[in-house]
C-alpha positions as CSV (number, residue, x, y, z in Angstrom):
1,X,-9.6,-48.0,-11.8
2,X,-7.3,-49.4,-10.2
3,X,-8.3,-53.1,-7.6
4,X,-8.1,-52.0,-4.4
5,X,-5.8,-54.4,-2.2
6,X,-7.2,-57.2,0.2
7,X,-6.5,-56.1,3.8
8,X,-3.4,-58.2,3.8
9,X,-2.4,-57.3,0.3
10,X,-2.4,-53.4,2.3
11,X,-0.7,-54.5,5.2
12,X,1.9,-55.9,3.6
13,X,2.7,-53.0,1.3
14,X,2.8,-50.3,5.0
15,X,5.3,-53.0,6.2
16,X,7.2,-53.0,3.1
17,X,8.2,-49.3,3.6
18,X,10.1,-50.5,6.8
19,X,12.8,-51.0,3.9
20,X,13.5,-47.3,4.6
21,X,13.3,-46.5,8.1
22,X,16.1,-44.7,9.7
23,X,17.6,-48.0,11.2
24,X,19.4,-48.2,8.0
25,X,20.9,-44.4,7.7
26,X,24.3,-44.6,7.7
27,X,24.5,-42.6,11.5
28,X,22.6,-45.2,13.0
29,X,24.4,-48.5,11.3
30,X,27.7,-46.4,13.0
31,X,25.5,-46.3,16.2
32,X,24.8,-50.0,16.0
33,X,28.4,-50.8,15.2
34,X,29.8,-49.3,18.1
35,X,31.2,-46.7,15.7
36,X,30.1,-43.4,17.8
37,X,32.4,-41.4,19.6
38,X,30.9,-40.6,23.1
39,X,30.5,-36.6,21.9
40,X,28.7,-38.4,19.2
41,X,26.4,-40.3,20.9
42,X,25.6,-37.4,23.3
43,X,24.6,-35.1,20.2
44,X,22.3,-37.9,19.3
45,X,20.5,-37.8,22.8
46,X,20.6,-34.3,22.9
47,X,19.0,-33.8,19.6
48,X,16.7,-36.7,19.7
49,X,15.0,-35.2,22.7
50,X,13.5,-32.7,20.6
51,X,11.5,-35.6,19.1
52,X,10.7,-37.0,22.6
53,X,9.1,-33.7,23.7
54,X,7.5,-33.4,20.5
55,X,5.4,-37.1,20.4
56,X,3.0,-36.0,23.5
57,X,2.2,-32.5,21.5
58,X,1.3,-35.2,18.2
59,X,-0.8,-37.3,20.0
60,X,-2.6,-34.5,21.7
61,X,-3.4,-32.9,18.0
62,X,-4.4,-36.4,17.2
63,X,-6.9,-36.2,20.1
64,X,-8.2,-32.8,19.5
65,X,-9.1,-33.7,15.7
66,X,-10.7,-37.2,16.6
67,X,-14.5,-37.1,17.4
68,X,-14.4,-41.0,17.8
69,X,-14.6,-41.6,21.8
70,X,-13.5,-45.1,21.7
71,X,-10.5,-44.1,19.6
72,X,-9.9,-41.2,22.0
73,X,-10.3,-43.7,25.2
74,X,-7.2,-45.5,24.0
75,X,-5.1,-43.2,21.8
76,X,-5.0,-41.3,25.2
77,X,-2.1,-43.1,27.1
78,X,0.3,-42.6,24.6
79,X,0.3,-39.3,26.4
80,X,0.7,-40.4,29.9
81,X,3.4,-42.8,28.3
82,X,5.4,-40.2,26.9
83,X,5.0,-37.7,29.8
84,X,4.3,-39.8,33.2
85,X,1.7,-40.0,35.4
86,X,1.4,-39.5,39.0
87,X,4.8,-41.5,40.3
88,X,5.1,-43.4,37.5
89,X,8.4,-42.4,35.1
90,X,7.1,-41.4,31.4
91,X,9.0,-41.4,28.1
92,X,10.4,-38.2,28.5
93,X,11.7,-38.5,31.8
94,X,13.4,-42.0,30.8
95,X,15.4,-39.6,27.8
96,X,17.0,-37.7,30.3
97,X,17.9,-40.4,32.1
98,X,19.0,-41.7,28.9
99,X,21.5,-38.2,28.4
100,X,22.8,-38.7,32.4
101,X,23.7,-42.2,31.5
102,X,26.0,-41.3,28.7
103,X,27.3,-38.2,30.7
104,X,25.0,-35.2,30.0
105,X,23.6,-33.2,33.0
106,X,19.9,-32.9,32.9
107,X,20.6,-29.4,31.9
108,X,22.2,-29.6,28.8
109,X,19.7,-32.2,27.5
110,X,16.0,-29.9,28.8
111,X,17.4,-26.2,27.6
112,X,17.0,-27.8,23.9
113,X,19.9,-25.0,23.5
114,X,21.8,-27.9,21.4
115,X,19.1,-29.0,19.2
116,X,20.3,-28.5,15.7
117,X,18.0,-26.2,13.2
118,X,17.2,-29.8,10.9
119,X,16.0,-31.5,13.7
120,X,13.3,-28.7,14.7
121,X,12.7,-28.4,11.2
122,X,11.9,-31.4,10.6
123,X,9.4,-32.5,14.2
124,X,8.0,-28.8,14.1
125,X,6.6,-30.4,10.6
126,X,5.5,-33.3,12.0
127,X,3.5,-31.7,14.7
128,X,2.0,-29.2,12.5
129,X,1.2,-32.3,10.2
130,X,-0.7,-33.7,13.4
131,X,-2.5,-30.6,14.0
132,X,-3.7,-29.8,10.3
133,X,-4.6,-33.0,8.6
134,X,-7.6,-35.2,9.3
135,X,-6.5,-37.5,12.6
136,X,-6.8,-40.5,10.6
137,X,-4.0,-39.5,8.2
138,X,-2.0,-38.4,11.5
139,X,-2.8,-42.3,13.1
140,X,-1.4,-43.6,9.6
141,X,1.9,-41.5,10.3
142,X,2.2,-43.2,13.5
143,X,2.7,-46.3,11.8
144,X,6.5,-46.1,11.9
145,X,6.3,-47.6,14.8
146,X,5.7,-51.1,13.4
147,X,9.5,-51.3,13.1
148,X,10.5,-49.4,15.9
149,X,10.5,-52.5,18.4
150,X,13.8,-54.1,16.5
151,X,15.8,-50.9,16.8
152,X,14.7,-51.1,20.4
153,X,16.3,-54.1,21.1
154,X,19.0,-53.9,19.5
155,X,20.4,-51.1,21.1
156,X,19.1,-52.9,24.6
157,X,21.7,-55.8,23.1
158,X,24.3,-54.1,21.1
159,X,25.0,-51.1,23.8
160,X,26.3,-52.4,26.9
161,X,28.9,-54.4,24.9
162,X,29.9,-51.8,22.4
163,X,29.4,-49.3,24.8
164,X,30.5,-50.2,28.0
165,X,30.7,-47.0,29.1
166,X,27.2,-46.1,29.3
167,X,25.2,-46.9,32.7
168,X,22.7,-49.7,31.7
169,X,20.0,-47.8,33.8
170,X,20.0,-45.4,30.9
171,X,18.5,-48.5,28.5
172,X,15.1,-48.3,30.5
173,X,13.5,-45.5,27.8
174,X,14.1,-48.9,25.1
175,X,13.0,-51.3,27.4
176,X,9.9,-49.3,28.0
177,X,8.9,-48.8,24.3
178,X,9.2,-52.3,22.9
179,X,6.2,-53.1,25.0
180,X,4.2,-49.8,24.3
181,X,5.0,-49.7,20.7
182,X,3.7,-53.3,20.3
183,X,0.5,-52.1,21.7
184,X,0.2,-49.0,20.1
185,X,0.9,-50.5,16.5
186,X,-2.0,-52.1,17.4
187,X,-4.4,-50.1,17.5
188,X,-2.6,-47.7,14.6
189,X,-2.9,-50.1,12.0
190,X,-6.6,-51.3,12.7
191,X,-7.3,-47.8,11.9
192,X,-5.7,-47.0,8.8
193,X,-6.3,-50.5,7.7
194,X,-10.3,-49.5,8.1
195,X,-10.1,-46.3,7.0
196,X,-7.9,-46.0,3.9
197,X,-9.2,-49.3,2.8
198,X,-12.3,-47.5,0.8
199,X,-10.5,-47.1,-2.6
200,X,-6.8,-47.9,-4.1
201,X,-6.1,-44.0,-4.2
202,X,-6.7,-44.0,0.1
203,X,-4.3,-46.8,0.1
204,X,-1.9,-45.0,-2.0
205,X,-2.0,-41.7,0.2
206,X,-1.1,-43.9,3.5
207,X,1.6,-45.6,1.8
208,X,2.8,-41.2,1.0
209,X,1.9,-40.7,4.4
210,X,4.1,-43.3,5.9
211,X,7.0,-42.5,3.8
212,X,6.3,-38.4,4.8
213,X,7.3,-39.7,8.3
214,X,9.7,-42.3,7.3
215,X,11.3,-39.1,5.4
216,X,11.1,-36.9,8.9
217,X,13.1,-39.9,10.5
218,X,15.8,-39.8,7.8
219,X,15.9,-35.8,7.9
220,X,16.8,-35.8,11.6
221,X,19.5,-38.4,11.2
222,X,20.5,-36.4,8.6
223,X,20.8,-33.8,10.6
224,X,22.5,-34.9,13.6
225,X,24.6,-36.6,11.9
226,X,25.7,-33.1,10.1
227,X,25.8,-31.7,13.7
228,X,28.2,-34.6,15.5
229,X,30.8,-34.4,11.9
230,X,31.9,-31.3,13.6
231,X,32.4,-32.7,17.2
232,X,36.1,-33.4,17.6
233,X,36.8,-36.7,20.3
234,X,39.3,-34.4,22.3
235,X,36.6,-31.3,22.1
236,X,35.0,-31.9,25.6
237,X,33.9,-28.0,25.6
238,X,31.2,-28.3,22.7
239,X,28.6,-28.6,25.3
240,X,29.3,-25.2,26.5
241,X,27.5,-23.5,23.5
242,X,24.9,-24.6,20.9
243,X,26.3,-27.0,18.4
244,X,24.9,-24.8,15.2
């Protein structure tokens, strides 16, 4: 049988699988580079919404699944993060902003009409994962988060000078997160470091879990960037109807 790692020994192999997060796909190294044509980047927001919408609807399967009360207390307000609460702007809200900024009307980005198939494919999977597998196995999944706070900030430092064009009031969605994620990465690994800790084979299915949502990150870059290859830079009319 196989040792089972010391906690740090564990931690260090989730934060190893960083290696393939989506910062590296070849659509977001363009994005970083300043490479994306406007119609480009406005694909991205468009589809990436569809993501946005779908984190509240995870979390809430999370909930539902979780008997744990203290768990509950503060998985809770990744919800009211995502979706606002009373006057306070959520995640969601900050997206549109996000697709205004780079010269969407609120419109095109809420219908969802431009959301490629790949792209509901692939978070329709990940909220059915939410909903159907035991909550701390959907916790684990949340984990990519650990390296979301460095492609927040780098698009808070690399966007206003590679794209000028964009309204810096748009960056407030990426501002927003590199605080929440902190704190929610938190609380995600304490749990699967606890709970998957019981045998080498539990620390072997979170490492397959975290690379099942590493893989759902890569599949949507995939397929937006499948989506914006057909997007011409003097085509200002693909807006008009669904990109697929």
């Amino acid at each position: 049988m196989d040792k089972i790692w010391t906690r740090a020994e564990f931690e260090e192999k989730l934060r190893e699988k960083g290696k393939g997060y989506h910062i590296y796909h070849p659509f977001h190294v363009m994005m970083y580079e300043g490479k994306l044509t406007k119609e480009q980047l406005q694909c991205w927001v468009l589809n990436r919404f569809y993501y946005q919408i779908g984190i509240p609807q995870k979390d809430a399967a999370i909930l539902s699944n979780c008997p744990d009360v203290e768990v509950r207390k503060q998985w809770i307000v990744r919800i009211t993060d995502h979706d606002g609460v009373d006057d306070a702007v959520g995640g969601i809200e900050a997206w549109i902003k996000l697709g205004e900024a780079v010269g969407l009307a609120r419109e095109d980005v809420t219908s969802l009409k431009h959301v490629s198939p790949g792209v509901r494919f692939a978070v329709d999977a990940y909220i059915n994962f939410a909903k159907q597998r035991p909550w701390q196995e959907s916790v684990c999944s949340s984990l990519t988060e650990l390296f979301a706070p460095h492609i927040h900030q780098q698009r808070i430092s690399s966007w206003p000078e590679v794209y000028p064009w964009i309204n810096e009031s748009g960056l407030s969605y990426f501002k927003k997160r590199l605080t929440e994620a902190r704190r929610d990465v938190e609380q995600g690994l304490s749990v699967t470091l606890d709970y998957f800790s019981q045998s080498r084979a539990m620390q072997e299915r979170a490492l397959d879990i975290l690379q099942f949502k590493l893989n759902v990150l890569w599949v949507i870059a995939d397929s937006i960037m499948l989506a914006s290859s057909n997007i011409k830079v003097e085509d200002r009319d693909y807006l008009r109807q669904p990109i697929f």
